[in-house]
C-alpha positions as CSV (number, residue, x, y, z in Angstrom):
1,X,11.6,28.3,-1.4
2,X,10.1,26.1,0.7
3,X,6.7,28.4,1.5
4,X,6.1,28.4,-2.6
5,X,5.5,24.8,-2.1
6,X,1.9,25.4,-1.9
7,X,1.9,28.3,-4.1
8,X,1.3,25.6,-6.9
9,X,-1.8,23.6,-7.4
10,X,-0.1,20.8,-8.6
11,X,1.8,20.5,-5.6
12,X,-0.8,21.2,-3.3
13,X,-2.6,17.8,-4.8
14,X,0.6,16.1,-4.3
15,X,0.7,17.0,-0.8
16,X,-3.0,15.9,-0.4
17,X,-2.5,12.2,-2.3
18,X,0.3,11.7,-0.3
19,X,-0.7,12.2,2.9
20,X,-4.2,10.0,2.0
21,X,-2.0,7.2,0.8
22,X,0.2,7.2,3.8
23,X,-2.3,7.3,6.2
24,X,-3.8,4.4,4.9
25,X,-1.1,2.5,3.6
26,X,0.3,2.9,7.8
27,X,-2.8,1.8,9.3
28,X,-3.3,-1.4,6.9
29,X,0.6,-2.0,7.2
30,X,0.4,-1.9,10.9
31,X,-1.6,-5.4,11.1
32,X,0.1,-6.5,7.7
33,X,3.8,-6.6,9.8
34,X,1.4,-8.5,13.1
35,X,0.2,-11.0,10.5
36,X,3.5,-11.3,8.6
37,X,1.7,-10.4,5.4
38,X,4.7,-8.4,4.1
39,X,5.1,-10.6,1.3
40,X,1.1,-10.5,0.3
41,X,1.4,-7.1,0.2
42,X,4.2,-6.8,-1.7
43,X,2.6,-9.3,-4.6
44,X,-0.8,-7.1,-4.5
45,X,1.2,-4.3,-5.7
46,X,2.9,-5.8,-8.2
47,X,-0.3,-7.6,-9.2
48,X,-1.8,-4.6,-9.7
49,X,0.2,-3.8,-12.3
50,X,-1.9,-6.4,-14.4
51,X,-5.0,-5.2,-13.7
52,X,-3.5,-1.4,-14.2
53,X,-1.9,-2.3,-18.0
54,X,-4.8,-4.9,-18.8
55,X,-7.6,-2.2,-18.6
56,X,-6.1,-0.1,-21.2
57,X,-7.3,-2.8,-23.7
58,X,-10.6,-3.0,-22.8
59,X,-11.4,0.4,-22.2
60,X,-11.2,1.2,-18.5
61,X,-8.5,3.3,-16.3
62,X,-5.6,1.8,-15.2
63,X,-6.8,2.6,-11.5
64,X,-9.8,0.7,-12.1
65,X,-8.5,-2.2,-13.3
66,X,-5.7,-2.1,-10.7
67,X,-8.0,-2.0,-7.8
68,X,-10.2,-4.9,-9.6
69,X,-7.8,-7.3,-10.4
70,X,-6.1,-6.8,-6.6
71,X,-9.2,-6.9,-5.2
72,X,-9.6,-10.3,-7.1
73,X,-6.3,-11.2,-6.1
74,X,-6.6,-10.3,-2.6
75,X,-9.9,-12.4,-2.3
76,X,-7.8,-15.8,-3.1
77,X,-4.6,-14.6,-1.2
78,X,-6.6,-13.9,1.7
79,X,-8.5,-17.6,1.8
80,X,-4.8,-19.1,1.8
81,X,-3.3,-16.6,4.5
82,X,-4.4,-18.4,7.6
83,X,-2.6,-21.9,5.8
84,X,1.0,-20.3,6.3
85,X,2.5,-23.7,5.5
86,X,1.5,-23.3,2.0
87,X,0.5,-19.4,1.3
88,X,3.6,-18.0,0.1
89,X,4.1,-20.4,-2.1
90,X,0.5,-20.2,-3.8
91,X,1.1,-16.2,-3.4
92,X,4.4,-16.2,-5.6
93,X,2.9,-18.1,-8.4
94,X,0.4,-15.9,-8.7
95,X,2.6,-13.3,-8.8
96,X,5.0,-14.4,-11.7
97,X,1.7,-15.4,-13.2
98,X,0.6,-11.7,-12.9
99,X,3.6,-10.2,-13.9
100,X,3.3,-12.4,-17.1
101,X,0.3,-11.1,-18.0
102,X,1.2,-7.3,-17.8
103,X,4.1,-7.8,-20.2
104,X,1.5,-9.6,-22.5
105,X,-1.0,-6.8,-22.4
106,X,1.7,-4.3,-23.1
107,X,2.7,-6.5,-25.9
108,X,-0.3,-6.0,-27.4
109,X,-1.4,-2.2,-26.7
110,X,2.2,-0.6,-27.4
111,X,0.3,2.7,-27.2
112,X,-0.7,2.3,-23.7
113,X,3.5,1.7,-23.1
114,X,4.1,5.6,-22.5
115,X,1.5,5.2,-19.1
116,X,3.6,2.5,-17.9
117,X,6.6,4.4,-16.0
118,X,3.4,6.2,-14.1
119,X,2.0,2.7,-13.1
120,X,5.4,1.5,-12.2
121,X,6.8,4.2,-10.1
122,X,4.1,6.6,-9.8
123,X,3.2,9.9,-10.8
124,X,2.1,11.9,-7.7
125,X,3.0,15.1,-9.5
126,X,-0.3,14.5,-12.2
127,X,-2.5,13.7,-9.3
128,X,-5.6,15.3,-10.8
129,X,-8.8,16.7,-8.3
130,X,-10.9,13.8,-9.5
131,X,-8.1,11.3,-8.4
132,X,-8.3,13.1,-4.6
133,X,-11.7,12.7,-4.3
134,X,-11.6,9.1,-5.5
135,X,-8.5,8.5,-3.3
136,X,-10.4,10.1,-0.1
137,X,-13.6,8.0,-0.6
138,X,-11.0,4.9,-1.0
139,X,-9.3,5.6,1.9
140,X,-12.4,6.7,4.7
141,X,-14.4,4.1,3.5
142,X,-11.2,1.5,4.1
143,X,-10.5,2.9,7.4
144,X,-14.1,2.8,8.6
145,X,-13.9,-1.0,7.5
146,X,-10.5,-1.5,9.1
147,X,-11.9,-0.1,12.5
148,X,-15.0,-2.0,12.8
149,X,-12.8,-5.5,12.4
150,X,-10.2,-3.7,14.5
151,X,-10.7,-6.2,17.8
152,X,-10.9,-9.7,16.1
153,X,-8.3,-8.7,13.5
154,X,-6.0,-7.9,16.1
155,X,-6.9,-10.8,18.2
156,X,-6.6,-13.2,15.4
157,X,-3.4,-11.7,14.8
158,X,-1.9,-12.4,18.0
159,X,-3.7,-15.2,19.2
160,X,-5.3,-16.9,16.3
161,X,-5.6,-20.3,17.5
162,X,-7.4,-18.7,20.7
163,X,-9.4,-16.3,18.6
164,X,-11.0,-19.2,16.7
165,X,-11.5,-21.0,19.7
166,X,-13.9,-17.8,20.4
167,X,-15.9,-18.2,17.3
168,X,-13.9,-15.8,15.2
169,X,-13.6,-17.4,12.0
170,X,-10.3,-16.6,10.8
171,X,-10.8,-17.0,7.4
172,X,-13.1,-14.7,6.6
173,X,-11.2,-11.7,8.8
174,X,-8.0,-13.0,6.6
175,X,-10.3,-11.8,3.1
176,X,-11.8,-8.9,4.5
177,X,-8.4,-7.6,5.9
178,X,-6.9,-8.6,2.5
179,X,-9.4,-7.0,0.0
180,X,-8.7,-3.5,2.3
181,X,-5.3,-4.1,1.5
182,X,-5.9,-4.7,-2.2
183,X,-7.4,-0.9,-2.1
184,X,-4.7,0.3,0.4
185,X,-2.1,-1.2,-2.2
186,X,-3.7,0.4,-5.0
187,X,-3.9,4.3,-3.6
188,X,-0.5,3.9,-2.5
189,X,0.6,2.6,-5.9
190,X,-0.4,6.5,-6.6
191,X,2.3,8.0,-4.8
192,X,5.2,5.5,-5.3
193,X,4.1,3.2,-8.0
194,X,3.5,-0.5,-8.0
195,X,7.0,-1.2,-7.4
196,X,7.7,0.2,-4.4
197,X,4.4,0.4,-3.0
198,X,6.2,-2.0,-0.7
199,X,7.7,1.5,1.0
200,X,4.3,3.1,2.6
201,X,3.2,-0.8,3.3
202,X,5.8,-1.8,5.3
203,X,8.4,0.8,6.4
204,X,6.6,3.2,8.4
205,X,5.1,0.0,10.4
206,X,7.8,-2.1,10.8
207,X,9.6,1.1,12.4
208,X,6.7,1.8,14.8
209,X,6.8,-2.0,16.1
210,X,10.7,-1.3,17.1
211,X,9.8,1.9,18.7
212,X,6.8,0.9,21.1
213,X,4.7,-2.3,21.4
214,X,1.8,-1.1,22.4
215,X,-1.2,-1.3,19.5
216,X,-3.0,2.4,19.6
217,X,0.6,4.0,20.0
218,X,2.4,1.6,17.1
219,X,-1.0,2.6,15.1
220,X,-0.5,5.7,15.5
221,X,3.0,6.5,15.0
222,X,3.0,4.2,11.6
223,X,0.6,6.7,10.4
224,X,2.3,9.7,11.5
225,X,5.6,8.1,10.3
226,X,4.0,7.8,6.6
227,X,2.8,11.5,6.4
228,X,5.7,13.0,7.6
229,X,8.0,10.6,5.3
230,X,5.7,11.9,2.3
231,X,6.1,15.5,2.8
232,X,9.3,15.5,4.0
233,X,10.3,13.6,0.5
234,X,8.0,15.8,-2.1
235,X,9.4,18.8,-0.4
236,X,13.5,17.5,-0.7
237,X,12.0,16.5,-4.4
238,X,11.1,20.2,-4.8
239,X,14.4,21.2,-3.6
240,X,16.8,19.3,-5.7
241,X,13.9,18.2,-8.5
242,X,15.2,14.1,-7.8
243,X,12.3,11.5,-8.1
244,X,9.7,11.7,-5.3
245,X,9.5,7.3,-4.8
246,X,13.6,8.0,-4.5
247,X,13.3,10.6,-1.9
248,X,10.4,8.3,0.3
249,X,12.2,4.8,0.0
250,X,15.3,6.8,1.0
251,X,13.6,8.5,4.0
252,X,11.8,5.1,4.7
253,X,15.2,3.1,4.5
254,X,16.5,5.9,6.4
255,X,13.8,5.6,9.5
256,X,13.6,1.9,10.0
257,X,17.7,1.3,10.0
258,X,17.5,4.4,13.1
259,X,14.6,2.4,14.9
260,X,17.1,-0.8,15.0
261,X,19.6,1.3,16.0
262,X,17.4,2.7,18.8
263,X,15.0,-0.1,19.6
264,X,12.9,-0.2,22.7
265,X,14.1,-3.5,24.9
């Protein structure tokens, strides 16, 4: 059963989105759990949802208005970030605030209502070969970003008071690490929707930091850790024909609780 998995093309693009989104999603939730970002993350996707219901009345797709509002979002979350006295509140206004505004837009285009279950909790089933390509672009142009601020995001991360003694100004790595979040947020949003986009952020990552504290291999292994949690749960989804998001929080729940159980001293 399991070997006419990819007998189906459907599947086979399911397979593809996923393991795009987790690879991303890993490697920007890897310095999101360093930063303690969770919650920014968290608001993004549920921002997006906004931007996602909002472009239905103007005539764009919901991924397009999703990654621009988040983008938007992720600008102004990102100037507040370093100020950690202050940014969560500022970041859960803005949330409610965004949240409002999706139920108004539905309010008003009823039709566009149907699409919302797909923006909430995803529909990696439908992922469609335009959607792939758009998704790959997303995600190498993202990672080539992410690599090239690699060294002063990580030293900011660790040692930001240092790191801006060194001339690294930390608020400008805080929006540029935040805007490749907004687009990590958004291509994971395919897979798992807005509302547990949370899932690919932050499991994967926060289970790789309790099983080795070393930066390449933590990178690594939240990355690995993603794809394997997204195949693993399409294929138990093709098995018993439950939700895919059910089958990858699960498996993500699942993961992290075993890494406390078996975390490295």
């Amino acid at each position: 059963m399991i070997i006419s998995l990819f007998e189906y093309d459907f599947l086979r693009n399911a397979l593809v989105a996923g393991t795009l989104a987790a690879i991303l999603a890993g490697a920007v939730g890897y310095f999101m759990i360093i930063r303690r970002l969770a919650f920014a993350g968290h608001a993004l996707g549920h921002i997006g949802f906004a931007g996602a219901t909002g472009a239905g009345l103007i005539g764009l797709s919901p991924l397009t208005g999703q990654l621009l509002l988040t983008m938007g979002a992720a600008i102004g979350i990102g100037a507040l970030a370093h100020r950690t006295s202050k940014s969560d509140i500022a970041i859960g206004i803005i949330l409610a605030f965004a949240l409002g505004l999706g139920v108004l837009f539905l309010h008003f285009y009823m039709n566009y209502a149907a699409q919302a279950m797909s923006i909430l909790f995803g529909n990696l089933l439908g992922v469609s070969s335009h959607l792939i390509k758009l998704m790959l672009f997303c995600c190498v142009a993202s990672l080539l970003a992410l690599s090239v601020m690699s060294r002063p995001l990580l030293f900011s991360s660790l040692e930001p008071e240092l790191a801006e003694a060194k001339g690294v100004s930390l608020p400008l790595i805080s929006i540029l690490f935040m805007i490749v979040t907004a687009v990590a947020v958004t291509i994971a949003s395919q897979v798992v929707g807005v509302l547990l986009v949370f899932t690919l952020l932050v499991g994967p990552a926060a289970a790789a930091l309790n099983w080795t504290q070393r930066s390449a291999s933590g990178l690594f292994l939240t990355m690995l850790l993603g794809v394997l949690l997204v195949w693993i749960g399409i294929i138990l989804s093709f098995v018993t024909d439950w939700p895919i998001p059910f089958w990858i929080s699960t498996l993500t729940a699942g993961t992290y609780f075993l890494s406390l159980m078996t975390k490295v001293l």
